[in-house]
N, C-alpha and C positions, 0 to 999 in steps of 0.2 A: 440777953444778947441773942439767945439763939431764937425763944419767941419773936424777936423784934424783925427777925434774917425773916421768919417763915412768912409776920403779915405785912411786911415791908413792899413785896414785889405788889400784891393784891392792892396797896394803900396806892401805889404808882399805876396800877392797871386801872383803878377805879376813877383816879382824878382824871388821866389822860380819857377815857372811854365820856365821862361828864365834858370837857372841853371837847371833845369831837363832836357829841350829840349837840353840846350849845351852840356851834358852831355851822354845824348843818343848818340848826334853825335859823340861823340869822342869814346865813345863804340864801334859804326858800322863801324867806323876811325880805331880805333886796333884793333876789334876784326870782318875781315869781314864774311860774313856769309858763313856757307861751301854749298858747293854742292855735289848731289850724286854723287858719286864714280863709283855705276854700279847699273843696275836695278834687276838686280838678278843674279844666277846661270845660265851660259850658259845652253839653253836647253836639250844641249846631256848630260850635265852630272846629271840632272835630274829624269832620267829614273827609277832609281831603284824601286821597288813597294815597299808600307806601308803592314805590313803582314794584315793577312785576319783578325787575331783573336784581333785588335787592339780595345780598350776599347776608341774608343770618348766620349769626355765628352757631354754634350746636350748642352753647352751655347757654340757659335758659335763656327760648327766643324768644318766650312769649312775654319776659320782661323786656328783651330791648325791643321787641315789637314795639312794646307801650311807649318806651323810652322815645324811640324813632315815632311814633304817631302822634309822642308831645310837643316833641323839638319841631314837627311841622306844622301843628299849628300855633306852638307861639312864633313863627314866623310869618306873620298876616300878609296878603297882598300890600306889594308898597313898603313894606316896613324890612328891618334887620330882624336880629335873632334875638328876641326879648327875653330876657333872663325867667319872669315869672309873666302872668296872665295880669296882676294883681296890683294895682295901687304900686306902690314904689316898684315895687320889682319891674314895673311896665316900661322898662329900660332896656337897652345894649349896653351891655357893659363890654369891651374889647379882650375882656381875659374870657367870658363865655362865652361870645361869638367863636375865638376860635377853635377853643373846644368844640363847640358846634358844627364847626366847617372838618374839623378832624374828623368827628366822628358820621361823618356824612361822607368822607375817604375813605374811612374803614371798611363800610359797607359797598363799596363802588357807588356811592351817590352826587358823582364828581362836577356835576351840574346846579346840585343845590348845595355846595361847599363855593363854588365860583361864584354865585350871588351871596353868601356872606362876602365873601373878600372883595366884591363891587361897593358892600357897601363900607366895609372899612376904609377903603381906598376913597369913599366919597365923604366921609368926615376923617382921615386921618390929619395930622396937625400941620399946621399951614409957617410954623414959624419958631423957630428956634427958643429954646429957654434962655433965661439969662445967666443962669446954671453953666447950661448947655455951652452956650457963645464961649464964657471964661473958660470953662475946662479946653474947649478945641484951640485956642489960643496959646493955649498954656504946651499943649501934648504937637502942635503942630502940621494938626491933620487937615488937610483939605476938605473939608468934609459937605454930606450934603443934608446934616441935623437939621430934620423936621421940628424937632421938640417932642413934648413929651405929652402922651395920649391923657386925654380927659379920664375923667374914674368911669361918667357915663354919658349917652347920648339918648336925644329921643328918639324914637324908632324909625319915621320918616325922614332922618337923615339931618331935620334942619336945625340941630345945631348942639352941645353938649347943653346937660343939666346944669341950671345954677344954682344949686344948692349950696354952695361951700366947700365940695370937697375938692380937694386940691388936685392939680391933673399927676399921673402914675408912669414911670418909667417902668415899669415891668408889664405895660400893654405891648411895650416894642419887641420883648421877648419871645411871648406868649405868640403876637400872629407871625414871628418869623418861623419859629418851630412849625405849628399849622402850614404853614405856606411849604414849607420843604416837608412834611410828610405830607399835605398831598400830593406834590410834587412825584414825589420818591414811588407813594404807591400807583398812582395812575398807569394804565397799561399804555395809554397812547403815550409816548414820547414827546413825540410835534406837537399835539395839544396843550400837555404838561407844562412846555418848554413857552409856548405862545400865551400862554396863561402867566408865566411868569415875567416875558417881557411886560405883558398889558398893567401888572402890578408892581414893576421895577421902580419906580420913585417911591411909593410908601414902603417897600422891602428899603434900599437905601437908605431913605431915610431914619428909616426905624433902627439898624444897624450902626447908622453913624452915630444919632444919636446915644445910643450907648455907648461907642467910641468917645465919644467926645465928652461924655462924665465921669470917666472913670482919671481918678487921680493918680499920682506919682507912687502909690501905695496897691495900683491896679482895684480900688475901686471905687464906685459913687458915693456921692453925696446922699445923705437917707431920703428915702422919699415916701410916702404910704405905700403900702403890699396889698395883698388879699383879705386885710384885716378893713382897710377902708377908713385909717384915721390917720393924723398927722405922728409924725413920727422923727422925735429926737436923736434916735441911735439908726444906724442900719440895720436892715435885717434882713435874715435867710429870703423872705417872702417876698424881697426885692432880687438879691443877687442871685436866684438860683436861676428864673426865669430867665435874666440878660443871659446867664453863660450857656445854656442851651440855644436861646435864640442865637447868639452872635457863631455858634457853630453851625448853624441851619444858613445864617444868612453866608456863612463863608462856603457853606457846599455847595449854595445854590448861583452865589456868585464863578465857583470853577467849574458850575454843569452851563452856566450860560455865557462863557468865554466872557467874565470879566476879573480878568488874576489880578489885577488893582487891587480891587476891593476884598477878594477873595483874601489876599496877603494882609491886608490891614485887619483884617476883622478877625482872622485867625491867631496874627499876633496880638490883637486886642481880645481875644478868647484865652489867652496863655495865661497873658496878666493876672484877669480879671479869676482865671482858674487859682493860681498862686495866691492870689491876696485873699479868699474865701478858703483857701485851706490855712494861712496864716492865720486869718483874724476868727474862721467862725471850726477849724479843726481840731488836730491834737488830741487833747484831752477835754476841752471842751467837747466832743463832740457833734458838732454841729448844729448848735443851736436855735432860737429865733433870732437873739440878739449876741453879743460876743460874751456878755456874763447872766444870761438869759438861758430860762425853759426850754423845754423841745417843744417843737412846731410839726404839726404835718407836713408841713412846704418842705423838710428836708426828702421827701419821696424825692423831688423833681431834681436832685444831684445825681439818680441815677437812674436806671431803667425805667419807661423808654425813651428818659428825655437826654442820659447819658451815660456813657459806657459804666459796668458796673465796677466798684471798686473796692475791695474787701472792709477798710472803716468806714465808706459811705454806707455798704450795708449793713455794717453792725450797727450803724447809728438808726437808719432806718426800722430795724426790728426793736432796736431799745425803747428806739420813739413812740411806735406803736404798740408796746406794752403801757408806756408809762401813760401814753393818753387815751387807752381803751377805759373809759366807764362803763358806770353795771347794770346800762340799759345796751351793753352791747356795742355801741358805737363810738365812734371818736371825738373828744370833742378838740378844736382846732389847736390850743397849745396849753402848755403848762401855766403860760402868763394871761390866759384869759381866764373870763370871771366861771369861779365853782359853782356852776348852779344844774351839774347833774343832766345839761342838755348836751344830747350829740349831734353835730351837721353833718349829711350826708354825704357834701360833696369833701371833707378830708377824710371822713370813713373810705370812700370810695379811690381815693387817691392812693391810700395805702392798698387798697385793691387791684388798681392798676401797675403799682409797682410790683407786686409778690404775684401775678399775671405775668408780667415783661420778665422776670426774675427767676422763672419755674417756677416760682411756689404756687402750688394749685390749692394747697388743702385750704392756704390763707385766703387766696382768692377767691376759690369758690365758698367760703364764710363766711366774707364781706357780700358778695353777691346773693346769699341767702338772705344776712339781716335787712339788704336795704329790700329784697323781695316780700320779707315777711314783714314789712313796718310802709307796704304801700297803704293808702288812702283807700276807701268804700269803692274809687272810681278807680282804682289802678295807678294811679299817677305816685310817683317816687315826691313825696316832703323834701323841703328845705329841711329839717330838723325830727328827730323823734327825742320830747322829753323826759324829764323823771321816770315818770311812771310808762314809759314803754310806749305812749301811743301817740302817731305821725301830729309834727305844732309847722308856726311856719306855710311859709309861700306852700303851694303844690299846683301841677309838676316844677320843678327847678331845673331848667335849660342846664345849667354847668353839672350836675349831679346824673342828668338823663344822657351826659354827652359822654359820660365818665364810663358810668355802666357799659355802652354801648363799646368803647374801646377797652376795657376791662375783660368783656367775651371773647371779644375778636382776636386782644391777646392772648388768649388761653387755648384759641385753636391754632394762631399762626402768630408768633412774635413779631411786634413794631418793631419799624427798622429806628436807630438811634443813631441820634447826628455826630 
C-alpha cells in the first residue's frame, strides 16, 4: 500500500505528460505553423511623408512612426484603409478602417481619419436586414436601419467582396465608437461638429440598426464577430462592439442637438448593457459565448471603450492570463484552434486596455513584444508563430492602428463614451 501511494502520483504524472506531448503533436500535425507572407510594403510604395505637425506619443515613437508610415501607405490613392498590402488582406474591412481613422485622431491626423470615414459613408449599407425589419417591428422604433455592414469591401469603394462571408453587425459598433472619438478629441469644435453632420445618415443608421436587433431579452440575434465565420450562438465579439458603439452614437447624437435619437440609443444601450451582463456575466465571467472560453474581445467591455468596472476588469486580467501563450503573445480565444500561434492584433488589445486602465508595466510589455517580433523591414506581423518568429500578413492595418492608440494612451487617457 504504502509503495503503491509513493509510485502512484509518478504513474499519473507520466501518463498525463505522454498525452499532452501526443497531443501537441497532432496540433502541429493539423494545425502547421504559418509563415510570413511578405516582410513589408514594397519600398516605393512607402514614400509618402508623416505630416510635420504629427503628435508622437513618448513611449516608443519609433515603433508607431513605423505603425503610422504603414497605415499610410496601405492607404493608396483612391482606395480605403486596406487591412494588409497582400493577396486577401487587399481589403477594407469596416472594423479596421476604424481603427485606422481612430488612430489617425490620436495623433491629430484629423484629415486623413475624415477620408476613411468618406469612404465608409461611400459603401456603407443601403438597406435594411430581414433580421433588422422584424426586430424594428417588433420593438416599435421608427427607425432609420441601414442594415448590416459587409465583412469586407474592395478598396476603390465599388462594392463588397463576394466570397461567402456573411455581412457583420458589429461594423455598426466599431465606426460609431471611431466617429465619437474623433469627434471628442478634435480641437476644432465647428469642424468636429460639420464632419459629423456630413456623416449623420451612416451614424443613424448604423445605431438604429442595432436598435432594431436587439430582442425583448436586450440583445441580437448572433451574427459573425472578429472571428469571421458563421456563428450559431452569440458572442462577446458581437455585443461588446454594438454597446460602445450605441453609447458613442447617443453622445454624439446630444453634442449635435438630436435628443430623439440620443434618448432612444441610450435606452437601447441600457438594454443591450443588462442582457450582456445577464447572459455573458456572473460567474461566467464574460466569455466568447455564454458556456464558452475567454476571448480577447472582452478588453472592449471596458477601458477605452467603456467605463471601467471592477468584474469587467477582473475578467479582463483572468483572460489575459489564460490566453498568454509561450511565444509571449495572445492568441484570440480559448475556443480557437491550439496550434501555439499568437495574433497581434488581440495581443495588442489587451495593450490598449491595461494603457486606458493604468496599467503601464502590462502595457508597455505588450508594446515591447509586438516591437521585438517586427519583420527585417520594421513593419508589425499579423501573427508571430510557435517558434517565436513574425508568420502572416505584414504590416496589419488593425494591429499598427492598435499600437498607435496603445502609446498615446499611455501618455494621455482616451476619453470613453
Amino acid at each position: 500500500m504504502g509503495n503503491a501511494a509513493k509510485v502512484y502520483p509518478w504513474a499519473v504524472i507520466g501518463v498525463l505528460l505522454s498525452t499532452l506531448a501526443a497531443g501537441t503533436a497532432v496540433n502541429i500535425h493539423n494545425n502547421p505553423q504559418p509563415e510570413l507572407v511578405a516582410e513589408g510594403i514594397p519600398l516605393e510604395h512607402r514614400k509618402a511623408p508623416l505630416a510635420t505637425d504629427l503628435r508622437l506619443p513618448s513611449t516608443r515613437p519609433g515603433l508607431v512612426r513605423q505603425a503610422l508610415t504603414d497605415l499610410k501607405a496601405l492607404t493608396p490613392t483612391g482606395s480605403g484603409p486596406l487591412a494588409g498590402w497582400d493577396g486577401p488582406w487587399r481589403y477594407v474591412w469596416p472594423r479596421d478602417a476604424s481603427f485606422t481613422a481612430a488612430a489617425w485622431c490620436a495623433v491629430g491626423q484629423y484629415d486623413e481619419a475624415a477620408d476613411v470615414f468618406a469612404y465608409l459613408d461611400k459603401v456603407r449599407p443601403q438597406k435594411a436586414t430581414a433580421g433588422g425589419a422584424a426586430r424594428e417591428l417588433a420593438v416599435g422604433v421608427q427607425a432609420q436601419a441601414g442594415g448590416r455592414w459587409e465583412a469586407r469591401h474592395h478598396g476603390d469603394g465599388s462594392g463588397p467582396v463576394t466570397d461567402g462571408r456573411q455581412p457583420q453587425l458589429d461594423g455598426s459598433g466599431w465606426i460609431l465608437w471611431a466617429a465619437w472619438l474623433c469627434t471628442t478629441l478634435h480641437e476644432d469644435r465647428p469642424v468636429a461638429d460639420a464632419q459629423v453632420v456630413r456623416l449623420w445618415p451612416m451614424l443613424q443608421q448604423s445605431a438604429d440598426q442595432i436598435a432594431v436587433e436587439l430582442g425583448s431579452d436586450g440583445l441580437p440575434a448572433p451574427s459573425p464577430d472578429y472571428w469571421e465565420r458563421n456563428e450559431s450562438e452569440l458572442t462577446l465579439g458581437t455585443v461588446a462592439p454594438l454597446l460602445t458603439g450605441l453609447r458613442a452614437a447617443s453622445a454624439l447624437a446630444e453634442r449635435t442637438d438630436h435628443p430623439e435619437d440620443a434618448d432612444r440609443w441610450s435606452i437601447a444601450a441600457d438594454r443591450l448593457s443588462r442582457g450582456i451582463d445577464r447572459a455573458f456575466g456572473g460567474r461566467r465571467g464574460y466569455p466568447r459565448t455564454k458556456h464558452g472560453g475567454a476571448d480577447a474581445i472582452v478588453t472592449v467591455l471596458g477601458p477605452p471603450f467603456a467605463p471601467a468596472r471592477a468584474e469587467v476588469v477582473e475578467a479582463i486580467e483572468r483572460s489575459h492570463a489564460l490566453l498568454t501563450i509561450p511565444n509571449g503573445g495572445v492568441t484570440p480565444g480559448q475556443d480557437w484552434r491550439p496550434d501555439g500561434v499568437a495574433w497581434t492584433p488581440q495581443t495588442a488589445l489587451f495593450g490598449l486596455s491595461a494603457a486606458s486602465r493604468g496599467d503601464r508595466l502590462t502595457a508597455e510589455s505588450v508594446l515591447a513584444w509586438l516591437d521585438t517580433n517586427r519583420t527585417r523591414t520594421g513593419a508589425i506581423p499579423e501573427k508571430v508563430n510557435r517558434h517565436g518568429t513574425p508568420a502572416g500578413e505584414a504590416p496589419l492595418g488593425w494591429t499598427s492602428a492598435l499600437v498607435v492608440l496603445t502609446a498615446t494612451a499611455l501618455d494621455h487617457p482616451l476619453p470613453i463614451p
